[in-house]
C-alpha positions as CSV (number, residue, x, y, z in Angstrom):
1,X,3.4,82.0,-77.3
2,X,7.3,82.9,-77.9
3,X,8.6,80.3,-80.9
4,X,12.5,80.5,-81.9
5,X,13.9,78.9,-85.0
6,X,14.9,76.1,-84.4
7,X,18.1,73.9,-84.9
8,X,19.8,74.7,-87.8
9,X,19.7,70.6,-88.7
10,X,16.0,71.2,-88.9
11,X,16.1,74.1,-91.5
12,X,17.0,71.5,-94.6
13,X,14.7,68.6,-93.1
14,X,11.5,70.3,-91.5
15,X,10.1,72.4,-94.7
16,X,6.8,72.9,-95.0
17,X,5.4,73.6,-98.8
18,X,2.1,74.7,-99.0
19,X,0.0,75.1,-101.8
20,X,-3.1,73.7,-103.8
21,X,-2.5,70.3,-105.4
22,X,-4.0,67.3,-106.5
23,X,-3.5,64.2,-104.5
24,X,0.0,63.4,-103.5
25,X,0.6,60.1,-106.2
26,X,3.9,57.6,-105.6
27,X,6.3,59.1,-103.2
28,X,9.5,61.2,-104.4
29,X,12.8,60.3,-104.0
30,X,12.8,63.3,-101.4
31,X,9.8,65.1,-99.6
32,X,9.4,67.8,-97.2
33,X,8.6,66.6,-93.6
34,X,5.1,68.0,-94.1
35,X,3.3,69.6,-96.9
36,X,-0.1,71.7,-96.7
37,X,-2.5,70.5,-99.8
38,X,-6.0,71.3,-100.9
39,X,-8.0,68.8,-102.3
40,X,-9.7,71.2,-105.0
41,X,-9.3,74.9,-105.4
42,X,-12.9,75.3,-105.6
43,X,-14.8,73.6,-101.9
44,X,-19.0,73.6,-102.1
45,X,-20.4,73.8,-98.6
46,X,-23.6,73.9,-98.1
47,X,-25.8,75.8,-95.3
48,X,-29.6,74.3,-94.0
49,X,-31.7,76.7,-91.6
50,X,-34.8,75.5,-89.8
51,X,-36.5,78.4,-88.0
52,X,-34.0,78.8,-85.3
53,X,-31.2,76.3,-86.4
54,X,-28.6,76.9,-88.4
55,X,-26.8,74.0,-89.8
56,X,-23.3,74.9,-91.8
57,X,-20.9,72.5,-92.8
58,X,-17.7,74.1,-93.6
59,X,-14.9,71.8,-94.7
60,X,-12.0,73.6,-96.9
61,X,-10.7,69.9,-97.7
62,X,-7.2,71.3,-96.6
63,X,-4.6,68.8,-94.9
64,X,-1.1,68.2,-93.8
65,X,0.3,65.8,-95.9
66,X,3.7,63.7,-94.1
67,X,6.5,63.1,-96.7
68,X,8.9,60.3,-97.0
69,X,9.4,60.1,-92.8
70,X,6.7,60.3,-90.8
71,X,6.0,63.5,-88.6
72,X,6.7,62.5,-84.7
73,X,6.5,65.0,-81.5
74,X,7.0,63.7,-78.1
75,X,6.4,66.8,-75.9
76,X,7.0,65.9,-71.8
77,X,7.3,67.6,-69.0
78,X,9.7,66.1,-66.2
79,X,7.7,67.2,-63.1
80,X,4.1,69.9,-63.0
81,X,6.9,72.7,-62.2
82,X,9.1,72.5,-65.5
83,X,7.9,73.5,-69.0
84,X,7.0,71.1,-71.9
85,X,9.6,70.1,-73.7
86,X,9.4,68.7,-77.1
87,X,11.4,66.2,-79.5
88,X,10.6,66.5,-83.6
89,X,11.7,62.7,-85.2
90,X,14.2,63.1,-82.0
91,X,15.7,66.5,-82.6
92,X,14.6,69.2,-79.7
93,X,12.2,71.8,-80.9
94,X,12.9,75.7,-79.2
95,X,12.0,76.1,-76.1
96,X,8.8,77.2,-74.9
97,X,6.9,76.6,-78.7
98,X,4.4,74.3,-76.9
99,X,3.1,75.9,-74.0
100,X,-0.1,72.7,-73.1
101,X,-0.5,69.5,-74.6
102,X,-3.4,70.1,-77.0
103,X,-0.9,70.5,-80.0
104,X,-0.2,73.8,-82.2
105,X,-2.1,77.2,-81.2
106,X,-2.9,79.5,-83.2
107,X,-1.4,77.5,-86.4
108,X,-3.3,78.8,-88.8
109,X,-5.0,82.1,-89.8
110,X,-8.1,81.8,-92.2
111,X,-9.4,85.4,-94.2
112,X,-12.9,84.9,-95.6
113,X,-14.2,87.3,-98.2
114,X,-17.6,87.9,-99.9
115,X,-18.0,89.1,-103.6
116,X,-17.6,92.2,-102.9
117,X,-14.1,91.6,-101.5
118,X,-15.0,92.5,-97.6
119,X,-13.6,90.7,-95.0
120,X,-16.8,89.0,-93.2
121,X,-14.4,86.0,-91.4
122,X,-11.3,86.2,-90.0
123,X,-9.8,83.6,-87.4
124,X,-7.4,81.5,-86.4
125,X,-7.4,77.9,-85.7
126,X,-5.4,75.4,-83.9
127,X,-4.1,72.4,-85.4
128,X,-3.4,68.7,-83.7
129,X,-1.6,66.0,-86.4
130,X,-3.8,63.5,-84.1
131,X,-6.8,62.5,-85.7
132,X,-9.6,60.2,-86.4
133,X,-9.7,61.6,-89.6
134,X,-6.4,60.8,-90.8
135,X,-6.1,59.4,-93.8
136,X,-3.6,57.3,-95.9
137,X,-2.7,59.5,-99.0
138,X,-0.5,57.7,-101.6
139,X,-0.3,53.7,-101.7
140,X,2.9,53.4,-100.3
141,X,2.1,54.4,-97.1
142,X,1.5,51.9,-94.2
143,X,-1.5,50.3,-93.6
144,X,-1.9,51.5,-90.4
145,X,-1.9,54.5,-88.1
146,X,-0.8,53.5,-84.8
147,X,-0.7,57.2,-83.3
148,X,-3.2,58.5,-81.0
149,X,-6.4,59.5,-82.2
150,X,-6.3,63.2,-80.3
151,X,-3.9,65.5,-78.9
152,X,-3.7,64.3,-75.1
153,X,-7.3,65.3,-75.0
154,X,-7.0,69.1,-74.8
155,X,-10.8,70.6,-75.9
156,X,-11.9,71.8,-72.4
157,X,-12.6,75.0,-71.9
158,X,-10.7,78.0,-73.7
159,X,-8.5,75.6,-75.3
160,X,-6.8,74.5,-71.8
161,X,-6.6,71.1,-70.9
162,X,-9.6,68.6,-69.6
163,X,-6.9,67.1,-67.2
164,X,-5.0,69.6,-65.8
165,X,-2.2,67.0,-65.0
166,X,-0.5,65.3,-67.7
167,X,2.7,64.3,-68.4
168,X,3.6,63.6,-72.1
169,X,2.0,63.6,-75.5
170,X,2.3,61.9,-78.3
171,X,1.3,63.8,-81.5
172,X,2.0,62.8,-85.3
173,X,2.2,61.9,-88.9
174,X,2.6,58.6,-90.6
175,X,4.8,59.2,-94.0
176,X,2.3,59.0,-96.5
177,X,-0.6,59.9,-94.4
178,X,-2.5,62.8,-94.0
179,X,-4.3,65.0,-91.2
180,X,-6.9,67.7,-92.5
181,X,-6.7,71.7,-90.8
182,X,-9.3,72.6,-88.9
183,X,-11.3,75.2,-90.6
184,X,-13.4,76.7,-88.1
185,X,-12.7,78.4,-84.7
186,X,-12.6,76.7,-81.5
187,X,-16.0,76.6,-80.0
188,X,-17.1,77.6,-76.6
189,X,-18.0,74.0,-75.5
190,X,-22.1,75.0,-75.7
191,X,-24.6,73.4,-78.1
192,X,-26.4,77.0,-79.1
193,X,-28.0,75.7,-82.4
194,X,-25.6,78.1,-84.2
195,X,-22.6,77.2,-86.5
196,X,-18.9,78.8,-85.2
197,X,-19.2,80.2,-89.0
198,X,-21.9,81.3,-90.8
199,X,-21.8,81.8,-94.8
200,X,-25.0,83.0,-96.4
201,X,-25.4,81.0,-100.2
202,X,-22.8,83.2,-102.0
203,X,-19.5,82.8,-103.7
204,X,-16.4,83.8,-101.4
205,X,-12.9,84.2,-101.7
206,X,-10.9,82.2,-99.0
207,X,-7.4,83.0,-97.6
208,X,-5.3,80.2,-96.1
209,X,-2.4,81.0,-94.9
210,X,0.4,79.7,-92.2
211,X,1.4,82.0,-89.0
212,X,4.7,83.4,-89.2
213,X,5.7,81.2,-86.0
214,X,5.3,78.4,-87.4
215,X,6.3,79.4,-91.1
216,X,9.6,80.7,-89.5
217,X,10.6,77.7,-87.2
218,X,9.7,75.4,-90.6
219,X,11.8,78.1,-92.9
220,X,9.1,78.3,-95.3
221,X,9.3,80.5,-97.8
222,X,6.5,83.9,-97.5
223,X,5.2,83.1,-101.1
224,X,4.9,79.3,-100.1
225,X,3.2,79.4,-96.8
226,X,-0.6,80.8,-98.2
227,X,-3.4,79.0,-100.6
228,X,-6.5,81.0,-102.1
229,X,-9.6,78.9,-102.3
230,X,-12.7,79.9,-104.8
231,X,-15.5,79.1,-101.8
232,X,-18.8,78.2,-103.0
233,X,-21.9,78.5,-100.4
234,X,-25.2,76.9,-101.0
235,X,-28.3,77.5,-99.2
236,X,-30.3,74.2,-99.7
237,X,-33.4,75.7,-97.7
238,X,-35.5,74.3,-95.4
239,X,-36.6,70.6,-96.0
240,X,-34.2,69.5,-98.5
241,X,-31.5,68.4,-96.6
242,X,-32.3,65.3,-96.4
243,X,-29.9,64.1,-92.9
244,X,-28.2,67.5,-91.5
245,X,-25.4,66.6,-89.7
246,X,-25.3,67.0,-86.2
247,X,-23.2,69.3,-84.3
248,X,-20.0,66.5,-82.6
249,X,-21.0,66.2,-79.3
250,X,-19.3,68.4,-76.6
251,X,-17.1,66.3,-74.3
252,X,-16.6,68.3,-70.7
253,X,-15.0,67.9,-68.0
254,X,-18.3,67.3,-66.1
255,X,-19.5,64.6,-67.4
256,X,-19.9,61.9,-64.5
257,X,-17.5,59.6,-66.2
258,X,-15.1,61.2,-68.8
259,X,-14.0,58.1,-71.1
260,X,-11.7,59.5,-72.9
261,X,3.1,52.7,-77.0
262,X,6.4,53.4,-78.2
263,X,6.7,49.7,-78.3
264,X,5.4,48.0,-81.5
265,X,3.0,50.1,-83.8
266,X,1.0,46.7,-84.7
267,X,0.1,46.4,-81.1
268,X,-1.2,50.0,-81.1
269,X,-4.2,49.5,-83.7
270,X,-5.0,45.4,-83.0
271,X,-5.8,45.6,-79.4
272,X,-5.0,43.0,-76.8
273,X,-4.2,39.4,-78.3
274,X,-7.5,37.2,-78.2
275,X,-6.1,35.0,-76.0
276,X,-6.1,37.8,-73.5
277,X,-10.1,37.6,-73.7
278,X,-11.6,36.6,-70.2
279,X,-12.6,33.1,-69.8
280,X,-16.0,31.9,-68.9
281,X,-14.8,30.6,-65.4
282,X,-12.0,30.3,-63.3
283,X,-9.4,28.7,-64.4
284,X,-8.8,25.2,-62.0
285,X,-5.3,26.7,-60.7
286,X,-3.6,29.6,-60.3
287,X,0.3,30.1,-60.7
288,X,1.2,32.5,-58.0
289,X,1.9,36.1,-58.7
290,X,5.6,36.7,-60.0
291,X,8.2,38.1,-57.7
292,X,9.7,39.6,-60.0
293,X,8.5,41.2,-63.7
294,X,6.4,43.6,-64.6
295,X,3.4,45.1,-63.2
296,X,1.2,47.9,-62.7
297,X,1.9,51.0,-60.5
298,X,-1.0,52.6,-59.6
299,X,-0.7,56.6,-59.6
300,X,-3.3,59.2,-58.1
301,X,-3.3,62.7,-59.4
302,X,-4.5,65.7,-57.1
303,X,-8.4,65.8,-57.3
304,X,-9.1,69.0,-60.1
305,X,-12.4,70.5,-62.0
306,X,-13.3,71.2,-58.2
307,X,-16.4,73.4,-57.6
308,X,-18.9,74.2,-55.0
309,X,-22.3,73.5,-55.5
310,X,-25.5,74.5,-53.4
311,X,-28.8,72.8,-53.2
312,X,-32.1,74.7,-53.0
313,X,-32.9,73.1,-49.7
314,X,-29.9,74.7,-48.1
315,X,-27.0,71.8,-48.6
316,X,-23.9,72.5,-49.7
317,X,-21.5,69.6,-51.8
318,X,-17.8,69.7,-52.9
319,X,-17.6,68.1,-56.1
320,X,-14.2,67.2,-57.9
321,X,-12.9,64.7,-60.6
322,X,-10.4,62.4,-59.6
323,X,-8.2,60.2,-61.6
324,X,-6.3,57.4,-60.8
325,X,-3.4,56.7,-64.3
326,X,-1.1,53.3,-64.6
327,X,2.5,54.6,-64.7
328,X,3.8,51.0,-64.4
329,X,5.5,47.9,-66.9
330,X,2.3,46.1,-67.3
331,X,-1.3,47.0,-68.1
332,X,-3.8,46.3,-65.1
333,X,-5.7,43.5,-66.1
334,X,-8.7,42.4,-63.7
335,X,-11.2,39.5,-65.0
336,X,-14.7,38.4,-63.2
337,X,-16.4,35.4,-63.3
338,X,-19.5,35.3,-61.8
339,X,-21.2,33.4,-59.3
340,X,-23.8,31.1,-60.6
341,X,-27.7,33.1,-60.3
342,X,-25.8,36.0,-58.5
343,X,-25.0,40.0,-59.3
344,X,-21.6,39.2,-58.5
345,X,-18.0,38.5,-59.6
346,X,-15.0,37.1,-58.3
347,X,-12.4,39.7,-59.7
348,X,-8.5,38.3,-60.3
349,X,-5.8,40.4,-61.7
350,X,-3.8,39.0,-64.2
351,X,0.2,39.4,-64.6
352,X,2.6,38.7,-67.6
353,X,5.5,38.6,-68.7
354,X,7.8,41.1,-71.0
355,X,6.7,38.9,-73.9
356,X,3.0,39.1,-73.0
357,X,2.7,35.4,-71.7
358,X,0.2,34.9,-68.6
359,X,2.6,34.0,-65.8
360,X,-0.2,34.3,-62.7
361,X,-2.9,35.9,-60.8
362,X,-4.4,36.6,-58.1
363,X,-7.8,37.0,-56.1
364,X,-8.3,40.9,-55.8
365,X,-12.0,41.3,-54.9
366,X,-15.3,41.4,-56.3
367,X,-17.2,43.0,-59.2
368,X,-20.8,44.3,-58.9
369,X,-23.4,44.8,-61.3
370,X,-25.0,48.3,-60.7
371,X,-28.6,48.2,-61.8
372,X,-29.4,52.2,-61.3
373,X,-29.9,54.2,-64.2
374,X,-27.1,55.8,-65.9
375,X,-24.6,52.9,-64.8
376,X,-26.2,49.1,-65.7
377,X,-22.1,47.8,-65.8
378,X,-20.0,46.1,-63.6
379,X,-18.3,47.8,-61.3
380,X,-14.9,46.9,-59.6
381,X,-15.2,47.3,-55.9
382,X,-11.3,48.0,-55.2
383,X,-10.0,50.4,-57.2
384,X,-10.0,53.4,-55.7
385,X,-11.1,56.1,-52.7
386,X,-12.2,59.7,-51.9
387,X,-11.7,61.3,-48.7
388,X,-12.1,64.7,-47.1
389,X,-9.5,65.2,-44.5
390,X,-9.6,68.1,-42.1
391,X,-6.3,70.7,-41.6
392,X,-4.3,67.8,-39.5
393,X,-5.3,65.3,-42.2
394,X,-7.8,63.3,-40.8
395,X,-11.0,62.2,-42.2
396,X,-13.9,64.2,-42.2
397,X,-16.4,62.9,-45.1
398,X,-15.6,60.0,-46.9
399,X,-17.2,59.8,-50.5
400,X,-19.9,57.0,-51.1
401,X,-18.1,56.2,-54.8
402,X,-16.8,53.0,-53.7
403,X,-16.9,50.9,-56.7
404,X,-15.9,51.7,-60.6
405,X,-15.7,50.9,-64.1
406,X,-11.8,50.5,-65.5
407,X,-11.5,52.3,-68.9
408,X,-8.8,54.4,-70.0
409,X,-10.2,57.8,-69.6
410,X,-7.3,60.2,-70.7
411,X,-4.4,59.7,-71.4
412,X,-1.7,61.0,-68.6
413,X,2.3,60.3,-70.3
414,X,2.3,58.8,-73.6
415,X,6.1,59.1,-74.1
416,X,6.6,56.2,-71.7
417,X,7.8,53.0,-72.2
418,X,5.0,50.6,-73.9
419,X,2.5,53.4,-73.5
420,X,-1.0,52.4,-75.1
421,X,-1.5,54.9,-77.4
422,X,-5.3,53.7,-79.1
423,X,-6.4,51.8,-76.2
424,X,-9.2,49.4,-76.9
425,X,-11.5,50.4,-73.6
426,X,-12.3,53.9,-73.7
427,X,-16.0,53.8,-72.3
428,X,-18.4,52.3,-70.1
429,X,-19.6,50.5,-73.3
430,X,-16.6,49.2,-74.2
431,X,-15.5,48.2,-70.3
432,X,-17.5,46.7,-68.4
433,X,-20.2,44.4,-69.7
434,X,-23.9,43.1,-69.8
435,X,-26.3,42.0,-67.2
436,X,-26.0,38.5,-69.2
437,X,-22.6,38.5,-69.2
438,X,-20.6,35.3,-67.1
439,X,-17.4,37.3,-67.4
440,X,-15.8,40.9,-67.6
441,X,-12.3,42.3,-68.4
442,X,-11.5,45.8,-66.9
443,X,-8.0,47.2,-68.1
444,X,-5.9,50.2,-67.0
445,X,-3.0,50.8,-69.9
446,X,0.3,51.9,-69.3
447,X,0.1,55.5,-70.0
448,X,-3.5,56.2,-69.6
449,X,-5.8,57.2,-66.5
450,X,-9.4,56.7,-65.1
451,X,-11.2,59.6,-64.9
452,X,-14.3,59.8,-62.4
453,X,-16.5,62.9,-61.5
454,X,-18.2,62.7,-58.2
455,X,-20.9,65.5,-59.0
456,X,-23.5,63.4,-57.3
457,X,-24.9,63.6,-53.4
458,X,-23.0,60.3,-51.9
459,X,-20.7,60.7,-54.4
460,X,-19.4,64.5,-53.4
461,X,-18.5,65.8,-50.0
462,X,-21.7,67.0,-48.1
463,X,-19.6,70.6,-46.4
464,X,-23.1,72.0,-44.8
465,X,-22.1,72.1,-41.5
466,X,-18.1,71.4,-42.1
467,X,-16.6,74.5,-39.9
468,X,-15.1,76.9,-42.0
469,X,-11.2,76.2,-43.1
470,X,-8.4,74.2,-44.7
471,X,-9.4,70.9,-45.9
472,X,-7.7,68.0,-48.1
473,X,-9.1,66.2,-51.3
474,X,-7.7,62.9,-51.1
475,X,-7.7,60.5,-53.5
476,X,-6.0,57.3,-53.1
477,X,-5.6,54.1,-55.5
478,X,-6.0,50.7,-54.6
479,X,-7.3,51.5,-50.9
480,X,-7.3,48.0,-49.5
481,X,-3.6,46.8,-51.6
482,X,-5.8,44.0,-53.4
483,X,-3.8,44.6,-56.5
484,X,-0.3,43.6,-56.6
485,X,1.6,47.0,-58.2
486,X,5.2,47.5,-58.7
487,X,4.8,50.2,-55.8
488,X,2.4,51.9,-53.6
489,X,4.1,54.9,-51.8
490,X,2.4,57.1,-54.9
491,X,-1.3,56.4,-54.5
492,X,-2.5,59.2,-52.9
493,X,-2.3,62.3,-53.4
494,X,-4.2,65.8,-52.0
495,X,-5.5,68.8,-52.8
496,X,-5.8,71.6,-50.5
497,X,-9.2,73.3,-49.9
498,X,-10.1,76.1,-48.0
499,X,-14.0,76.7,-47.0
500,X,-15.3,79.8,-45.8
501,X,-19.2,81.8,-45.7
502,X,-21.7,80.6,-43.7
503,X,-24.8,78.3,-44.3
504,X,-26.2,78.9,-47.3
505,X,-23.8,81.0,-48.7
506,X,-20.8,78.7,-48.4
507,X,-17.1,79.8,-50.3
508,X,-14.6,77.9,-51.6
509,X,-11.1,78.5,-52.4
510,X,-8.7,76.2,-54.3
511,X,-5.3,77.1,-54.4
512,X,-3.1,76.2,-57.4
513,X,-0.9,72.6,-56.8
514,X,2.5,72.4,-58.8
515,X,1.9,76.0,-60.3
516,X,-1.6,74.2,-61.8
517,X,-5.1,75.7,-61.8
518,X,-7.8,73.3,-62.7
């Protein structure tokens, strides 16, 4: 990655003081943008084995602290085929310093030495200012933190992206709020029963220090951008530790269903207004759906994660993830009532106005309750569809995923307008109700798309006897125009294919779209 300096207005603003400190008390009259502090020069972690497993919990207690304004990066691209471009508190960072959305590479470089004084670690991490574990560090900060609670998302793989295909990120700091450093390397995304880092009980000397990038474009001083930590190891042995942590779970691309605004903070951390809670029934009458005002616009991005996969008994399945992101005014909003002693819901989306007043509706469907295992939700029937189109573009498999649970997934372009930055629905759990329930909300936010994986026979494309050559993933929003949208000449959208081999031994090749792999 190829960082400048950047603006000169930046140089007296954007310093970065690093050091070990105590808790930052009452603000200053003037702070640095950011400042790197250490809870305590002298961290304890402590290391569990059990036969096999190894637990390790290595936390340096080291965070970025925001000073009197609070740290804000918009980073957008205007089409898949320009680079990121990036805005600090509005002033354009250097060109090519981001080169993905999942925040700051390589920010960090971390030494690790034993008593003896030999190097036995020595990494780099990255860094995202998003966080759950943010924290507010002096009193006068505010009360809330209404920025996103990850970096667009970014952990799949070797530190690419999960979806290939966003737009704009969101990433910061609220003054007076902190965001802690990771301290161990990115992991491989496999549960081995082995730490990243392993420290036997000892005492170690740790090294902390900023890469020159960064320490450059900030204009921090050499002497300022380091802190030396006095690292204490103990081995508690097996059976004393009385609840070992467990590992975070590893979020991947191919899961089945991957749940992952620059309007008013407050709205970002409350969630919808209670009135916007479904009602037990239908209301008696319906105001008819504004002409004007806005609305949702459904958007389908080109099908991605796409792979191959052969059964023992000879069958051969395309399998892809498919998303489908709201790039319109208005959240989608769909309610269901259900039918009185039936598995079924009348589904109606809901419009608004700018000021979030319900101004009408409209009949857009049904909702399903899926019993199998693994699902036991509602499902939508109208959302979205799969095909498989041949080289002239017509169909050839259509995919049995015909009905689907609204969350907001991933987030696609967070620098738009009235983007939802901590949406409320972000799981099956949180989406789309009980088997008892007499009523379910579904919502798509501004900003954020819904991710589905069709890994499943009836779900994938069956290719066994599909002639060998160029096909077309195509996945298309809002099939059947139930749901009123501000447009719908950007619902579908393809991805070329091309199948070769024979039975048994089938090949697939999948050409990059908009200079993207994934």
């Amino acid at each position: 990655m190829h960082i400048r300096r950047p603006l000169a207005a930046l140089t007296t603003t954007a310093l970065l003081v690093v050091g070990v400190g105590p808790a930052v008390a009452a603000a200053a009259e003037a702070q640095p943008i950011l400042t790197l502090r250490s809870a305590t020069a002298h961290p304890v972690a402590q290391r569990f084995v059990d036969g096999d497993y190894i637990w390790f919990d290595l936390d340096l207690g080291i965070h970025m602290v925001a000073g009197t304004q609070p740290f804000d990066i918009r980073a957008k691209r205007k089409s898949y085929a320009q680079p990121i471009v990036a805005k600090l508190n509005g002033t354009p960072l250097p060109a090519g310093l981001f080169t993905s959305f999942g925040g700051f590479e390589d920010f960090t470089s971390i030494t690790i030495r034993d008593a003896a004084g030999a190097v036995v670690h020595d990494y780099t991490t990255d860094w995202c200012p998003n966080s759950e574990r943010s924290v507010r560090s002096r009193p006068d900060g505010p009360s809330q933190n209404a920025y996103p609670l990850d970096c667009g998302w970014q952990g799949y793989g070797d530190g690419g992206s999960g979806n290939p295909f966003l737009l704009g990120s969101v990433w910061g700091i609220p003054a007076g709020w902190a965001t802690p450093i990771e301290t161990v390397p990115r992991g491989d995304g496999a549960w081995t029963g082995q730490p990243e880092i392993d420290l036997p009980g000892g005492e170690y000397q740790v090294t902390v220090r900023l890469n020159d990038p960064y320490r450059e474009w900030l204009a921090v001083p050499a002497a300022d951008a380091t802190v030396n930590l006095d690292l204490t190891v103990v081995d508690i042995g097996v059976g004393q530790a009385s609840a070992p942590v467990a590992k975070a779970e590893v979020r991947t691309a191919t899961e089945a269903h991957r749940h992952a605004t620059a309007g008013d903070p407050a709205a970002q951390v409350t969630g919808y207004d209670p009135r916007f809670r479904p009602p037990a029934k239908v209301p008696a009458t319906l105001a008819a759906v504004p002409a004007t005002g806005p609305k949702p616009d459904l958007r389908s991005l080109p099908a991605w994660d796409i792979a191959l996969q052969q059964d023992t008994d000879g069958k051969a399945y395309l399998t892809f993830a498919a998303t489908v992101w709201n790039g319109g005014t208005s959240p989608l909003v769909v309610d269901g009532f259900r039918r009185t002693g039936e598995d079924l819901m009348d589904a109606y989306q809901y419009f608004y106005d700018a000021a979030g007043t319900e101004v009408g509706a409209r009949l857009a469907g049904t909702m399903q309750w899926d019993a199998r295992e693994g699902h036991l939700h509602w499902h939508f029937t109208d959302f979205a569809q799969y095909n498989l189109l041949d080289a002239s573009q017509n169909l050839a498999v259509r995919s049995g995923k015909e009905a689907f649970c609204l969350a907001n997934t991933d987030p696609v372009d967070y620098t738009m307008p009235l983007a939802k930055w901590r949406p409320g629905n972000t799981s099956l759990a949180t989406s789309c109700g009980q088997n008892t329930a007499v009523a379910v909300r579904e919502v798509l936010d501004i900003g954020n798309g819904d991710t589905y994986g069709q890994f499943l026979p009836g779900q994938s494309f069956e290719v066994t006897d599909l002639p060998n050559g160029t096909y077309w993933i195509e996945v298309r929003a809002n099939p059947e125009e139930h749901l009123a949208e501000l447009r719908t000449d950007n619902n579908a959208a393809l991805r070329k294919v091309i199948l070769g081999g024979k039975p048994g031994a089938r090949t697939l090749r999948v050409p990059a779209v908009h200079g993207l792999d994934g």
